[in-house]
C-alpha positions in Angstrom: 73.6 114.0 340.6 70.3 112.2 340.1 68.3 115.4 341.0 70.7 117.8 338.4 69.9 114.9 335.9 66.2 114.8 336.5 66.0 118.9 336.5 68.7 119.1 332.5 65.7 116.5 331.8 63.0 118.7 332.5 64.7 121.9 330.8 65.7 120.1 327.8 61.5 119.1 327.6 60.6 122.6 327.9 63.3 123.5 325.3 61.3 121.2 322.9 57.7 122.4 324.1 58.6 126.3 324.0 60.8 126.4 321.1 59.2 123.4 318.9 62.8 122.1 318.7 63.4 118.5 317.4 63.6 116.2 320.3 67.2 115.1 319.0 68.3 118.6 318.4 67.7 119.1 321.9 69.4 116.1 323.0 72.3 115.9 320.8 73.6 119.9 321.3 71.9 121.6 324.7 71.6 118.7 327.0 75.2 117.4 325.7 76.6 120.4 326.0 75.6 121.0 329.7 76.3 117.4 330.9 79.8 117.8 328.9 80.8 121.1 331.3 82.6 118.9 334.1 84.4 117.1 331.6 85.7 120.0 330.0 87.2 121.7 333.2 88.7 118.3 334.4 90.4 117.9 330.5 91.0 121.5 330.7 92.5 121.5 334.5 94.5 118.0 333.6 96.1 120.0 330.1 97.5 123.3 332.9 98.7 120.7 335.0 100.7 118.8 332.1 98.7 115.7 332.4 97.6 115.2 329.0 97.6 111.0 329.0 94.6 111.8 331.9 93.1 114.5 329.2 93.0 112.2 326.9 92.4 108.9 328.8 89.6 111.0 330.1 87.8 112.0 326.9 88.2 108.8 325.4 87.4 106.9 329.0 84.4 108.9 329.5 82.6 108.8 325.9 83.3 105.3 325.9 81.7 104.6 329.4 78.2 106.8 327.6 77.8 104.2 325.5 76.8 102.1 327.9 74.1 104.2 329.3 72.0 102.9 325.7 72.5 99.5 327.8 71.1 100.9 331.1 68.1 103.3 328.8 67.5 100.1 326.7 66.6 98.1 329.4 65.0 100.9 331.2 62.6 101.5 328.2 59.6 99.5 328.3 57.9 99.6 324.3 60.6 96.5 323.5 64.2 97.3 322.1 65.4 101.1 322.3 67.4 101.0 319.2 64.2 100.2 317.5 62.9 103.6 318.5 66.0 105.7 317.0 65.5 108.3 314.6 66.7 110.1 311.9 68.1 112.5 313.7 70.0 110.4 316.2 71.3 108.3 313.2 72.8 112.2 312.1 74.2 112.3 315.1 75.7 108.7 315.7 77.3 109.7 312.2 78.5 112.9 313.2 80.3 111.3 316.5 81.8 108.3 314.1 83.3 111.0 312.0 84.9 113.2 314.9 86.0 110.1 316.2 87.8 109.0 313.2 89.7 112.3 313.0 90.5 111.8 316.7 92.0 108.2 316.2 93.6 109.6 312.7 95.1 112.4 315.0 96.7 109.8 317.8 98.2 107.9 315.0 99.6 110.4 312.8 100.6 113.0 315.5 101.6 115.9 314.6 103.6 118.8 316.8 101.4 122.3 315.7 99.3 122.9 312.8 97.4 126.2 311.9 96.2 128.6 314.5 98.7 126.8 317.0 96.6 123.7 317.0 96.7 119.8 315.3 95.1 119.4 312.0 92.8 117.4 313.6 91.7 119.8 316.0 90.4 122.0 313.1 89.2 119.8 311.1 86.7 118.3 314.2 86.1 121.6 314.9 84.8 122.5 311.6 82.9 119.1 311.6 81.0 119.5 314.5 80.1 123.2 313.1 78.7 121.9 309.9 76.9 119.3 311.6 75.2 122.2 314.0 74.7 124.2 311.4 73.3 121.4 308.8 71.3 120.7 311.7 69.8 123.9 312.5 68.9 125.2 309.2 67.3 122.1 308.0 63.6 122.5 307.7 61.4 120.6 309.6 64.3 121.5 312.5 61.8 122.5 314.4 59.5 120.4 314.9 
């Protein structure tokens, strides 16, 4: 695990050295992306199965236990406090995971059976988030770089 870590580290730097991509970019959309894969076939294999309190459970167990990894990296970082060093971008980002997380809770609460295309209101609406967000993101200037 630590060497797969060490080497999505090392492509994610040469995504921001070869492509002049924003450090956060990076970070917030390819790395997350790639370290979210076994996530998504355990939620995905737990939904077939019918286990959707683990799918869930696991989603919500798993972002939860990132958040303490800013523990671990803040006392891992060396320059004094690591929230001191957070950007613009990760501020973007923080707010963009607030919001989908918002619609999630608003989704548990106020459940719904099936909404359009076969899929909760919320689902949509978190899916159209996070799209803007990427796209708000991507087109920005100054993006890269």
């Amino acid at each position: 695990m630590a060497c797969a870590g060490w080497i999505i580290s090392q492509a994610g730097g040469q995504f921001i050295t070869r492509f002049s991509l924003s450090s956060s970019l990076v970070g917030s959309l390819i790395t997350a992306v790639v370290t979210s894969i076994p996530e998504l076939v355990t939620t995905l294999v737990a939904v077939r199965r019918g286990a959707l309190q683990l799918a869930v459970g696991g989603i919500i167990g798993g972002n939860t236990f990132d958040t303490l990894f800013l523990v671990f990296s803040d006392v891992a970082y060396r320059d004094g406090s690591l929230f001191h060093a957070v950007g613009t971008g990760d501020l973007y980002w923080l707010a963009t995971g607030m919001l989908l997380t918002a619609v999630l809770l608003g989704g548990l609460i106020l459940r719904q059976r099936q909404g359009p295309a076969r899929i909760g209101i919320e689902s949509l609406l978190m899916l159209i988030i996070y799209a803007s967000a990427v796209a708000v993101e991507v087109t920005k200037p100054g993006a890269a770089g």
